[in-house]
Each structure stands twice: as structure tokens, then as C-alpha cells.
C-alpha positions in Angstrom: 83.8 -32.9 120.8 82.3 -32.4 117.4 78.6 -32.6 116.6 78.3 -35.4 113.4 74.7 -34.1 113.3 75.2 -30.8 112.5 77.6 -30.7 109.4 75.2 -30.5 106.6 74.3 -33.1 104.0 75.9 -33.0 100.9 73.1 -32.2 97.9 71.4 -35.1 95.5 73.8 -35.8 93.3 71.2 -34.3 90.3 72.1 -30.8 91.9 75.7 -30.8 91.7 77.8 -30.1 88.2 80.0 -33.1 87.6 77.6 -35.6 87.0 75.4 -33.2 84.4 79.1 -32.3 82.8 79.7 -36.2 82.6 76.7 -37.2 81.2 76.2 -33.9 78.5 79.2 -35.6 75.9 77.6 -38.9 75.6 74.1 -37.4 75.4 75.1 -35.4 72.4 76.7 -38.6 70.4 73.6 -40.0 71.1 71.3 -37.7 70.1 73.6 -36.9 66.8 73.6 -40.6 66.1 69.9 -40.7 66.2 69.7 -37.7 63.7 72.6 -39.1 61.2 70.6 -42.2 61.1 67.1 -40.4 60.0 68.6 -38.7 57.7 70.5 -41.9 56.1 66.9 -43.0 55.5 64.9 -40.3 54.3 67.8 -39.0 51.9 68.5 -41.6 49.5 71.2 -40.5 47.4 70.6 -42.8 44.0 74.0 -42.8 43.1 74.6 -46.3 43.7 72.7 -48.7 41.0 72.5 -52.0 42.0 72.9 -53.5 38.4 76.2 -52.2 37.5 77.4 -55.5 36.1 74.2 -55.0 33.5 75.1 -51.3 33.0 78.9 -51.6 32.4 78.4 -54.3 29.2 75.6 -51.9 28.1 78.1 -48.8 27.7 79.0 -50.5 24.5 75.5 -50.3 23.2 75.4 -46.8 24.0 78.9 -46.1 22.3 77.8 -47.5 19.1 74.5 -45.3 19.5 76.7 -42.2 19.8 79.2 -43.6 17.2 76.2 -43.7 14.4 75.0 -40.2 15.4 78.3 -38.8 15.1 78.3 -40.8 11.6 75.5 -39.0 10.7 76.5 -35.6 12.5 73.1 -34.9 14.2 72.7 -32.3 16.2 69.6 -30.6 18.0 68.7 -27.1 19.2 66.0 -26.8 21.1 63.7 -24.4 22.8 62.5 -24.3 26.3 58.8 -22.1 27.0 59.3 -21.8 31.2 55.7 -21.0 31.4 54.4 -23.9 29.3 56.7 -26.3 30.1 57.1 -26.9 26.3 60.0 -28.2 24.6 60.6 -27.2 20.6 63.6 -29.0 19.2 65.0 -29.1 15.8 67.1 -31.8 14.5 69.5 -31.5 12.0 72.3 -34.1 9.9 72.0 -36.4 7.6 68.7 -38.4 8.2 67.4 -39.1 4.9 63.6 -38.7 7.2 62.8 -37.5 10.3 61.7 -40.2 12.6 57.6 -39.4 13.9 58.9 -39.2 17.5 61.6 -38.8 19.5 62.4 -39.3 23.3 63.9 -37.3 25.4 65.4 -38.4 28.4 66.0 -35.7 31.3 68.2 -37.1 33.9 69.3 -35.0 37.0 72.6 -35.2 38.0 72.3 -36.3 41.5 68.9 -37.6 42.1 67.6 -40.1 40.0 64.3 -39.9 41.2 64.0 -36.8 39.4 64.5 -37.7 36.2 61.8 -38.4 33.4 61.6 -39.0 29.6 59.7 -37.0 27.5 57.9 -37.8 24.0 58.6 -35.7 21.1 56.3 -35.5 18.1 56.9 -34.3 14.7 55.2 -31.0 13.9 52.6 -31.4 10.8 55.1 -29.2 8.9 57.9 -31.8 9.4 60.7 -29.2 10.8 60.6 -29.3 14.2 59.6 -31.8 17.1 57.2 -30.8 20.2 56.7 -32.1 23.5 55.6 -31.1 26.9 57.9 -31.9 30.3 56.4 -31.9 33.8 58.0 -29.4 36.4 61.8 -29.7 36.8 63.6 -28.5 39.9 66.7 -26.2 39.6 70.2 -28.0 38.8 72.5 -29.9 36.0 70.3 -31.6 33.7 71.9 -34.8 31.2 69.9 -34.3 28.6 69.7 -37.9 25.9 67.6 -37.9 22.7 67.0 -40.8 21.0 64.4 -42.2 17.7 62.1 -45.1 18.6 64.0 -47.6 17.3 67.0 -46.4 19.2 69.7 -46.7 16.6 71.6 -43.6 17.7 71.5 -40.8 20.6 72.5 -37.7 21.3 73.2 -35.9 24.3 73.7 -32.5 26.3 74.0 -31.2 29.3 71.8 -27.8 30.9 71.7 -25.9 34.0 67.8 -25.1 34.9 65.8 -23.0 35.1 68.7 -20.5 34.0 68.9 -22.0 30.5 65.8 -21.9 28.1 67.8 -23.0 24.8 69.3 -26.1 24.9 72.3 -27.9 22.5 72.6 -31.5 21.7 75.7 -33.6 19.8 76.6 -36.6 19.0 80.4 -35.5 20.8 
């Protein structure tokens, strides 16, 4: 005859390795799922806009902009002081007069949220515009020069903080 009493117990079923094993897979997707979905909202990307009926008819607009620059075959060089943060530009083509200010528009290529506009004014000397630009991060830079009256613009592209002189077209 056998003794039922004396065959030991098995252990709690938190001290075996099954159930841990079992439970360790759906613990990860959970815990992964919690992470994606903090970083869905802290990281908006700002590539979607929501008004891209508005935008798409306004590409016209913009192509007769460019159209008139290229018409007048204006082009800018300008120069970029790291330390000041100031921009120099020349403008060149055939303006019959340089327009008092100009805006410069510096849009990053990923993160809208970066992007700013900057105002240009005419030196006292009438060659060369001015203007100051807060603290851009590194990375691809649209760069889109237009006069007050936004009748043309030019644009360029520029990889910061690697490139201090920067070239605009009406192309």
C-alpha cells in the first residue's frame, strides 16, 4: 500500500517555467504596442497637410511665380555667417529696381515645424540684401525667395550647417 501523503506537492504554478514562457510573448506585444503608440504621438511627422485640395490649385500660382522669374532670369548667391546667423544675398537679372525687402522662406525637408521665413532688407548701398535667421538644425533645407508683392520666386535647395554659400534659380 502506497502512502498518498507522502508524494510531494507539485510547486505554485508561479515557480514552474511554462506558464512564465506562455505569458513572456504576449507581454512583449504589449509592451511594444504601448511604446509604438507614444511614439505615434510625440513624433508628428508633418508630412501630411490637411488642405491639399487648396495646395494642389495653388501650384499654379506658384508656376507662374517661377515662370516670371525665369522670364527675368533672376538668380541669387548668398552668404551664410555660422556665427552670426546672418544671411548676405545678392540678386541678380533683369529687375529694372531692386525691391526694399525680400523674404526668404527656409523650409526643412521633413519637419515642417522647423521651418521659418526670414526678412531681407536692402543694404543702403543698394547691392546686396541682409537679414538675420534664428538657429537651424542640421539637414536639407528648400530654400524660396520671393519680393513683397510676390510676383515671382526663386528657389534652392542646401545641406546645413555644411554649406555656408547658398545658390538660387528660377529653374
Amino acid at each position: 500500500m502506497t502512502n498518498i501523503s507522502a508524494q510531494a506537492a507539485p510547486p505554485p504554478w508561479y515557480k514552474q517555467f511554462w506558464p512564465w514562457f506562455l505569458i513572456t510573448f504576449p507581454a512583449i506585444a504589449v509592451v511594444a504596442g504601448i511604446a509604438t503608440i507614444i511614439l505615434a504621438v510625440q513624433s508628428d511627422d508633418g508630412l501630411v497637410n490637411d488642405n491639399y485640395y487648396k495646395e494642389g490649385l495653388a501650384i499654379n500660382q506658384t508656376l507662374d511665380k517661377t515662370q516670371k522669374a525665369h522670364e527675368l532670369n533672376l538668380q541669387a548667391n548668398a552668404d551664410w555667417d555660422k556665427l552670426t546667423q546672418t544671411i548676405t544675398l545678392k540678386l541678380s537679372g533683369k529687375l529694372t529696381t531692386l525691391p526694399p525687402r525680400l523674404t526668404m522662406q527656409l523650409a526643412h525637408a521633413t519637419r515642417a515645424k522647423q521651418d521659418q521665413s526670414v526678412t531681407l532688407f536692402l543694404s543702403p548701398d543698394k547691392k546686396s540684401y541682409t537679414g538675420r535667421i534664428n538657429s537651424v538644425k542640421q539637414g536639407d533645407w528648400i530654400l524660396i525667395l520671393e519680393p513683397e508683392q510676390k510676383n515671382w520666386r526663386i528657389n534652392g535647395r542646401v545641406t546645413l550647417p555644411k554649406q555656408n554659400q547658398w545658390y538660387l534659380n528660377s529653374k
